[in-house]
C-alpha positions as CSV (number, residue, x, y, z in Angstrom):
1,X,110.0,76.1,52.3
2,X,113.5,77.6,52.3
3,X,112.2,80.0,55.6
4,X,110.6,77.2,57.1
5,X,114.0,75.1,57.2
6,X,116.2,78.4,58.1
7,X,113.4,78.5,61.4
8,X,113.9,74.4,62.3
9,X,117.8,74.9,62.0
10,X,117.7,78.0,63.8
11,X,115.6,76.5,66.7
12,X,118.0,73.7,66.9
13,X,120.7,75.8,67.2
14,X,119.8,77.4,70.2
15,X,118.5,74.2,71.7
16,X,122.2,73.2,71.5
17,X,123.1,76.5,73.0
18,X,120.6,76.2,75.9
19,X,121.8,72.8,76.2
20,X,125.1,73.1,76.0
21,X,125.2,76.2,78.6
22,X,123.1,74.0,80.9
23,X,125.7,71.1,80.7
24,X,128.8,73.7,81.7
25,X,127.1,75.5,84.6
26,X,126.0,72.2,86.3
27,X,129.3,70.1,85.0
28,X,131.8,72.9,84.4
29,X,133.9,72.6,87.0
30,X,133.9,68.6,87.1
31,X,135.0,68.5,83.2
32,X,137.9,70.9,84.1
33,X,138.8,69.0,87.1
34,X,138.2,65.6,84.6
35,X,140.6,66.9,82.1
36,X,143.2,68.0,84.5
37,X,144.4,64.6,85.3
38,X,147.9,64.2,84.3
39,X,150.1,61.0,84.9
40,X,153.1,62.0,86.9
41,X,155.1,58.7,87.5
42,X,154.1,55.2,87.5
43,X,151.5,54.8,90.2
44,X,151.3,58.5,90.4
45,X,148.6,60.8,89.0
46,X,147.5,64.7,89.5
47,X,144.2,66.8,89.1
48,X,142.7,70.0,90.2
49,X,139.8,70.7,91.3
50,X,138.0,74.3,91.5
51,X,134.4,74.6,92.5
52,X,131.4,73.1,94.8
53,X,133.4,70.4,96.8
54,X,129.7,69.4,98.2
55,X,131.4,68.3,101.1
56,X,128.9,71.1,102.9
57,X,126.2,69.3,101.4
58,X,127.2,65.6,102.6
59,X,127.8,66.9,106.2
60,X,124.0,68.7,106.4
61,X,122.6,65.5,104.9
62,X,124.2,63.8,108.2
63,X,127.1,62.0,106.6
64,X,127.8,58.7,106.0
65,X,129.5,56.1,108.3
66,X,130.1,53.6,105.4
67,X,131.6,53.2,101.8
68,X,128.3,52.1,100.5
69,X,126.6,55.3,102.1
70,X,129.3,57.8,100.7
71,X,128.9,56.0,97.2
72,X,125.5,57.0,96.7
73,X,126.0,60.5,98.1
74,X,129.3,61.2,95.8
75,X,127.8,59.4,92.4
76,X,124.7,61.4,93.1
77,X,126.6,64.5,93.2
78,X,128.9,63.9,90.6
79,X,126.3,62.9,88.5
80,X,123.6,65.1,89.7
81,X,121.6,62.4,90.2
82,X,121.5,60.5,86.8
83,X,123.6,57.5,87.5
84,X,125.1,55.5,90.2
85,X,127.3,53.0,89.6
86,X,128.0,50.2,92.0
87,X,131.2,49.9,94.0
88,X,132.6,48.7,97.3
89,X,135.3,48.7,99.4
90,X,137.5,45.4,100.5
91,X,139.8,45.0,103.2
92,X,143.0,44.6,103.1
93,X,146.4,45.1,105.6
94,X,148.7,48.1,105.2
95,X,151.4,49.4,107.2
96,X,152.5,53.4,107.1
97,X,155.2,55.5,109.0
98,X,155.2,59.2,109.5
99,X,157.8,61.4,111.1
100,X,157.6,65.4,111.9
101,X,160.3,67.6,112.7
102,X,161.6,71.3,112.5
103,X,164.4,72.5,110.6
104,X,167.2,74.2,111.1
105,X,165.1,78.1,109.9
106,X,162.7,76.9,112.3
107,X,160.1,75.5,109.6
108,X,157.7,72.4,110.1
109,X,157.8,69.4,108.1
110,X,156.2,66.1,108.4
111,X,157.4,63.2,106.0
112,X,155.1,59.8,105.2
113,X,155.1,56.8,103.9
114,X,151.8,54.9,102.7
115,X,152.5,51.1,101.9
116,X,150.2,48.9,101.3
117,X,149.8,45.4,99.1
118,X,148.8,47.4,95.7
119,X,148.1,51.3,95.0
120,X,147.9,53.6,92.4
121,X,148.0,57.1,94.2
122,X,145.9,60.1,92.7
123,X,146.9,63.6,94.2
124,X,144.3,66.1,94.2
125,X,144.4,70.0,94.7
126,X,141.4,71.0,95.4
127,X,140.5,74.7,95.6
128,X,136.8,74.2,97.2
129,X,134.1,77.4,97.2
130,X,133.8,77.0,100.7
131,X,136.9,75.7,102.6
132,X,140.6,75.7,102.8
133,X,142.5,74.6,99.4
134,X,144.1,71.4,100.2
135,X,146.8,69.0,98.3
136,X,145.6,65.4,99.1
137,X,146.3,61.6,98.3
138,X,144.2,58.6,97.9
139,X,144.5,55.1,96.7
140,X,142.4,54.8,93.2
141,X,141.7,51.3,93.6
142,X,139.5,51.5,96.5
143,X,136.9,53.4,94.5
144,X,136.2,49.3,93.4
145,X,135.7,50.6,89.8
146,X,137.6,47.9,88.8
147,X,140.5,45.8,88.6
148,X,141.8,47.4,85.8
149,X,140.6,50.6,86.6
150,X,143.2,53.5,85.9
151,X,142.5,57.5,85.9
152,X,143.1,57.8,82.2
153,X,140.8,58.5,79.5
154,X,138.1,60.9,80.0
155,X,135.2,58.8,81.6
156,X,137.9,57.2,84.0
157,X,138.9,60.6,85.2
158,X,135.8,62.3,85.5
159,X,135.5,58.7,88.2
160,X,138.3,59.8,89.9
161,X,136.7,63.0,91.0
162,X,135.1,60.6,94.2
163,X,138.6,61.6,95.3
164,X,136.9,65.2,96.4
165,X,135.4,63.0,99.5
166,X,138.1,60.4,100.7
167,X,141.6,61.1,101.6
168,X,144.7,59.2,103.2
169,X,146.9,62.1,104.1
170,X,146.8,65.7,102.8
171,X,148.2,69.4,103.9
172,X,146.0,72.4,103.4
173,X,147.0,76.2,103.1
174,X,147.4,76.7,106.9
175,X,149.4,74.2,107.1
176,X,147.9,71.7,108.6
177,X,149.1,68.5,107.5
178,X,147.1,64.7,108.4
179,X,148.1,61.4,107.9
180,X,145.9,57.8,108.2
181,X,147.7,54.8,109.2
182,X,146.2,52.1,110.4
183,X,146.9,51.4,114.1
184,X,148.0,47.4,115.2
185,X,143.9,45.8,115.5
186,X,141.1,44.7,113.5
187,X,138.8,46.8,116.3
188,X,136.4,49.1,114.4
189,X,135.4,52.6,115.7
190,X,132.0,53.0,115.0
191,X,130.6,56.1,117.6
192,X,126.5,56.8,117.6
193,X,125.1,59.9,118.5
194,X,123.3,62.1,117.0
195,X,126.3,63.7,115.4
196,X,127.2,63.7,111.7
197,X,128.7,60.5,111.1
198,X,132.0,60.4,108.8
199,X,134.2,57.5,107.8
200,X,138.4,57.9,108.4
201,X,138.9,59.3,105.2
202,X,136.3,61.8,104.8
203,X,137.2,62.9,107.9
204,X,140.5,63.9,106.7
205,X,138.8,65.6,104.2
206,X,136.4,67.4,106.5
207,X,139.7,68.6,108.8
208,X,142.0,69.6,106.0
209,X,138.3,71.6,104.7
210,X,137.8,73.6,107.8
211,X,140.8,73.2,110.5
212,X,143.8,75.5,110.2
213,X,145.8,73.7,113.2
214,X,145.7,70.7,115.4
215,X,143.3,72.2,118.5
216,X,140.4,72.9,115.2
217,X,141.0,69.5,113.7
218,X,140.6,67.7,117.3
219,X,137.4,70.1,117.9
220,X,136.1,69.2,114.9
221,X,136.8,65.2,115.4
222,X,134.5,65.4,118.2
223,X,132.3,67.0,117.1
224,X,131.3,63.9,114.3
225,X,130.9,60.1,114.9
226,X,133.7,58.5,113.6
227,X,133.7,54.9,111.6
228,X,136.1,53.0,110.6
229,X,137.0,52.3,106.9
230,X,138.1,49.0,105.3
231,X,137.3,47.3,108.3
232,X,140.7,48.0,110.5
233,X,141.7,50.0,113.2
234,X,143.3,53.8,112.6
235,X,145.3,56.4,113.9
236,X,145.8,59.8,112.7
237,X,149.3,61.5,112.7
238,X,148.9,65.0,112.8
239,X,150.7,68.6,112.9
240,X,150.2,72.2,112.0
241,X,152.5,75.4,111.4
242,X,152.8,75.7,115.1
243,X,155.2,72.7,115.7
244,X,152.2,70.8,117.5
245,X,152.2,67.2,116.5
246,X,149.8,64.1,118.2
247,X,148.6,61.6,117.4
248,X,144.9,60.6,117.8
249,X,143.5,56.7,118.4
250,X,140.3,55.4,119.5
251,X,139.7,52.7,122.5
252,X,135.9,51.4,123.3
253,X,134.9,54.0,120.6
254,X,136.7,57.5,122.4
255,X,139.2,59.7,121.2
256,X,142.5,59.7,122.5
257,X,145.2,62.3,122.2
258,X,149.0,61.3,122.3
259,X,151.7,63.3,121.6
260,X,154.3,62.2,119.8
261,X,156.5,63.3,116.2
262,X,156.5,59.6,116.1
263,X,154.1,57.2,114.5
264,X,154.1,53.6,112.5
265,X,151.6,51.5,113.1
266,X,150.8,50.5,116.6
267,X,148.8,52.1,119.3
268,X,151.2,54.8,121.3
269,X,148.4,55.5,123.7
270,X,148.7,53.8,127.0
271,X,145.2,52.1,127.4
272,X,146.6,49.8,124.5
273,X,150.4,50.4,124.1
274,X,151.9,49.3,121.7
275,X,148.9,46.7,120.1
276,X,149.7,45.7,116.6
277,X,153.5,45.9,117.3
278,X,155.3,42.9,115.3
279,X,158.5,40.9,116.1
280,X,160.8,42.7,113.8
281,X,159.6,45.5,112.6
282,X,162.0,48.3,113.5
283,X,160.7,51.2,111.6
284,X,159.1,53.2,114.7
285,X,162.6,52.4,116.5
286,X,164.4,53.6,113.9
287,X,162.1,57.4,113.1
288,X,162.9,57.6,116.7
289,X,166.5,57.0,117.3
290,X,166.6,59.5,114.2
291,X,164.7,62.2,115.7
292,X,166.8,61.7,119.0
293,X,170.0,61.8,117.2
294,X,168.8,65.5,115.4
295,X,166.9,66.5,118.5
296,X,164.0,66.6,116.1
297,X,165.9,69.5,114.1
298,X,166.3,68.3,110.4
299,X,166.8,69.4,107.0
300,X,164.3,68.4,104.1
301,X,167.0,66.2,102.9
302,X,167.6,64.4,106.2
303,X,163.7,64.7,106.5
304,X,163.5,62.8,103.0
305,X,166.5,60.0,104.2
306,X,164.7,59.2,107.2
307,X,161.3,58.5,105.7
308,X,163.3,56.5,103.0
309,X,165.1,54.7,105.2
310,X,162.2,53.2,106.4
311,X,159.8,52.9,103.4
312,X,158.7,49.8,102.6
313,X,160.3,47.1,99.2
314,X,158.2,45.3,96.8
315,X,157.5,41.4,97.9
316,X,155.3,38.9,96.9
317,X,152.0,39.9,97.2
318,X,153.1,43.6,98.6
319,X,153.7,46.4,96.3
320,X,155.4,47.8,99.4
321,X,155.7,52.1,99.7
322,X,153.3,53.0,97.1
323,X,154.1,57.2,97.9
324,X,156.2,58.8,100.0
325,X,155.2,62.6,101.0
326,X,157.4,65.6,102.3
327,X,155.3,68.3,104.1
328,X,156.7,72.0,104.7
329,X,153.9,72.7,107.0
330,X,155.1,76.5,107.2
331,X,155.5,77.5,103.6
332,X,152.5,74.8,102.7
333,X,153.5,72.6,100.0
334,X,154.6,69.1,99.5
335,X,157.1,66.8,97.6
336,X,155.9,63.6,96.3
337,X,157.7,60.7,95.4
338,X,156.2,57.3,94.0
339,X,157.0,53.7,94.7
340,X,160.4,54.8,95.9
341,X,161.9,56.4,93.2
342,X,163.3,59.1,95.3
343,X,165.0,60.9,92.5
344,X,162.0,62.1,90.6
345,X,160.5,64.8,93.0
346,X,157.1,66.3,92.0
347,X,156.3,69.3,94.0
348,X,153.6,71.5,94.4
349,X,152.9,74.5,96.7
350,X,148.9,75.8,98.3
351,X,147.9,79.5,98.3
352,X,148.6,80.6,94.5
């Protein structure tokens, strides 16, 4: 009797074993990524995540060129296929502003704002198997997990881990740095060909993953169908290591290329100059006169004033400047700072 029980407990034992190794090599990595999240600031969280990306795996599969699409790819992978929650996305207005300049050593920086009516920002290092490690920022409360939904507690986190496929603005190891704003219209992109379709945010993801400057990210862009997210017009504002900066819009569904340091939130390129531009708003004007006054040569400092000076105050309705970023595009690292408390730095360098 007494052998018989020893050979039941036994068995269970390494049932658990089996089990439990089973549960770590196909959810290792997202646990550890789960349990990284830490709350920075109000607004303001951080993970890291090391392992499988599966960003390879959504581009074979031919992408997605909507929320809904992506949601059932990125629950299936997170979940590995035993649950898939419901979600979606809602529209809603935002305004951004990004600036880049060199400094005095000869360094690259870019500086952005993201504003928008309510945020809570999760920043995500991610240190992908196959790809460039990256430092990148999205909005939690467009996952539509809820409107309480914060990254905290271990179910909520392991959630936040959709972050591996969306991003509003990031910087990877080579220093190429991206930012979305949206660009002055309700137009949609939506381009169909028989490329691998992506929405605005994964493409920033997909860039960040495999571009190390501003001629690779372009390639890559056209070399996808691109769709609009949350129902608006974009732009990208872009630079690398080199100094190169543009910005890239889309008319009639094609790509166009402007250059410029220079971007807020109306079309720059001439087929629909300055669309979206409203009475009053100053804060392109202003990141200009800036640059001109420096001849684009700035400190991180005067970086940092510039992009405060134009960041964006809490009104009815508006949280305003949810995050401001800082971008040394040739040392690659950033300095975040959330819903303008611009003395509490967080920084964090790529490439340890």
């Amino acid at each position: 009797m007494k052998k018989g029980i020893k050979i039941v407990l036994w068995s269970l034992l390494v049932l658990f074993i089996v089990a439990g190794v089973y549960v770590w090599i196909t959810f290792g990595s997202f646990i550890q990524g789960a349990l990284s999240v830490e709350k920075l600031d109000d607004g303001l969280y951080y993970m890291e995540y090391k392992g499988d990306d599966g960003f390879d795996g959504l581009v074979e599969q031919g992408g997605c060129e909507n929320s809904e699409q992506l949601a059932n790819y990125v629950m299936g992978f997170l979940s590995k296929g035993f649950y898939k929650p419901e979600r979606k996305t809602e529209k809603a207005d935002f305004g951004c502003s990004a600036l880049t300049v060199k400094t005095p050593d000869g360094s690259v920086m870019m500086g952005r704002n993201f504003d928008f009516p309510s945020a809570t920002a999760m920043i995500l290092h991610t240190i992908p198997n196959h790809g460039y490690e990256s430092i990148t920022t999205f909005n939690v409360e467009f996952y539509g997990f809820g409107k309480d939904y914060k990254p905290e507690g271990f179910s909520n986190q392991y959630m936040a881990l959709t972050g591996l496929f969306a991003a509003l603005d990031g910087i990877n190891e080579k220093g190429l740095a991206i930012a979305d704003l949206v660009a002055g219209d309700s137009v949609q992109t939506h381009q169909r060909t028989s490329k691998p379709d992506l929405t605005t945010t994964t493409a920033i993801r997909y860039m960040l993953n495999n571009a190390a400057n501003v001629d690779e990210a372009l390639k890559l862009l056209r070399s996808i169908d691109m769709h609009s997210d949350i129902g608006m017009a974009h732009h990208y504002a872009m630079a690398d290591a080199s100094g190169r900066n543009v910005v890239v819009e889309y008319v009639d569904n094609e790509m166009v290329v402007v250059e410029s340091p220079v971007v807020a939130n109306h079309y720059l390129c001439e087929a629909k100059l300055n669309t979206g531009l409203i009475e009053g708003d100053d804060r392109y004007d202003r990141l200009c006169e800036r640059y001109s006054q420096t001849d684009g040569v700035m400190s991180e400092k005067q970086l940092t004033d510039a992009i405060a000076a134009v960041s964006q105050p809490q009104r009815d309705g508006f949280l305003g400047t949810a995050w401001t970023m800082v971008m040394d595009l040739t040392h690659p690292s950033v300095t975040y700072y959330s819903i303008r408390h611009f003395d509490k730095p967080f920084s964090f360098k790529l490439g340890k």
